[in-house]
Every structure is written in structure tokens, then in C-alpha cells.
C-alpha positions in Angstrom: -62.3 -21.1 8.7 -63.1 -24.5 10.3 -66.1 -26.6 9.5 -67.4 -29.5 12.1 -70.1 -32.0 12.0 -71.4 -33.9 13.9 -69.2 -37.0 14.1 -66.2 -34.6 15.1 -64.8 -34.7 11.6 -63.1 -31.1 11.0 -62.0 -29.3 7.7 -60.1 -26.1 7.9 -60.0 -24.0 4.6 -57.6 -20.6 4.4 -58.8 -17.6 4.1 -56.0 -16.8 1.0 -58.0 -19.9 -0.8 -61.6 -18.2 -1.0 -60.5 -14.4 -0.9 -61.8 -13.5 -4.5 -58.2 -11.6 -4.9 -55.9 -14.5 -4.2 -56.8 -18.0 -4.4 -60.6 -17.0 -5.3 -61.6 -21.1 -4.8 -65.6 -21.8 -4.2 -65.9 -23.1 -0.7 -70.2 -23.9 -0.2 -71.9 -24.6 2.5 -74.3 -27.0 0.7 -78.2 -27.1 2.4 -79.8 -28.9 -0.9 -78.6 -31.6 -3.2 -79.6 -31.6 -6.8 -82.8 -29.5 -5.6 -83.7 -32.0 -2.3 -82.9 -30.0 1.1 -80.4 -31.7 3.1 -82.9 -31.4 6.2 -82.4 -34.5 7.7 -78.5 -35.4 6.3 -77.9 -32.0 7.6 -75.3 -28.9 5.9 -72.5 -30.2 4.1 -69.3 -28.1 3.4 -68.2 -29.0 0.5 -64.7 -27.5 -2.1 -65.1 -28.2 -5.2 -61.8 -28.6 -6.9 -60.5 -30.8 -3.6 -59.1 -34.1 -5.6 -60.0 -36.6 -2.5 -62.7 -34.8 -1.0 -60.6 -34.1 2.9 -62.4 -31.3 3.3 -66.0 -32.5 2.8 -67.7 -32.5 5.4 -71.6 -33.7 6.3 -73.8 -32.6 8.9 -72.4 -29.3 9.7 -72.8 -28.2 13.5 -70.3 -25.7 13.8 -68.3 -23.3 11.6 -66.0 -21.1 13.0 -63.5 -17.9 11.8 -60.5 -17.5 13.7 -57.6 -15.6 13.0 -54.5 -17.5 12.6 -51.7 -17.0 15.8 -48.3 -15.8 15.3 -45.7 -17.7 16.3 -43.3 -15.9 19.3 -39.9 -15.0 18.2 -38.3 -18.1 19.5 -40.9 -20.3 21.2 -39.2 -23.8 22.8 -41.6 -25.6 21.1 -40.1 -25.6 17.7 -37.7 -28.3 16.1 -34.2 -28.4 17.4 -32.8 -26.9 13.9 -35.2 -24.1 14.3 -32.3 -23.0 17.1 -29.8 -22.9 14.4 -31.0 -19.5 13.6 -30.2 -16.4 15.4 -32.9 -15.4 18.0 
């Protein structure tokens, strides 16, 4: 899941972090703050437990769920020792 506001900023949270049978971490999409809607500061995605706060983000304006690609079996865009391998 990715979270944008307004100034561009973007936060991407796992879905093996929130899934209550895995990581099971809170991730809130806050619209009040200590009872005082966030109306004109906008929603805030917010994961509590994050030591630095990267993945706060203010004034939500988009959110989206996509599911993560899979890589080919050999794509050329991977590091040179990624050809060490057998493809």
C-alpha cells in the first residue's frame, strides 16, 4: 500500500506488516488529532512503532493497493553478479 500527500511525499507499507497473521503492525489513517478533525491539515497516515517517523505522512490525497511484480527469470536489469547464477 502506498500513501501520498499532497507535497508528493510517498510512504509504502507491506502488506506482511499489517496482515493480523504476520507482522499484525497498526498502520492508521488518522482524520482527528487528540479529538480535533484534521479538516484543514488534511488525513495523515501515520505507523506507530516507526522509530523516525519515514512513513508519516500529512495531507493524504491518494492511497493506493497494488500487488507487488515478479521479477522475470533473468531480466538484464539486474546487477552483474546476479549473472553468476544459472538462468
Amino acid at each position: 500500500m502506498s500513501a501520498t500527500g499532497s507535497d508528493e511525499y510517498q510512504a509504502i507499507v507491506s502488506w506482511g506488516e499489517f496482515d493480523p497473521n504476520f507482522g499484525n503492525t497498526p498502520v492508521l489513517l488518522a482524520v482527528s488529532e487528540d479529538g480535533r478533525p484534521l479538516d484543514n491539515d488534511g488525513p495523515r497516515l501515520v505507523v506507530p512503532g516507526d522509530i523516525r517517523g519515514g512513513r508519516y505522512v500529512t495531507n493524504v490525497v491518494a492511497l493506493r493497493l497494488e500487488r507487488a511484480l515478479e521479477f522475470p527469470t533473468c531480466p538484464k536489469h539486474w546487477p552483474w553478479w546476479f549473472w553468476l547464477r544459472d538462468c
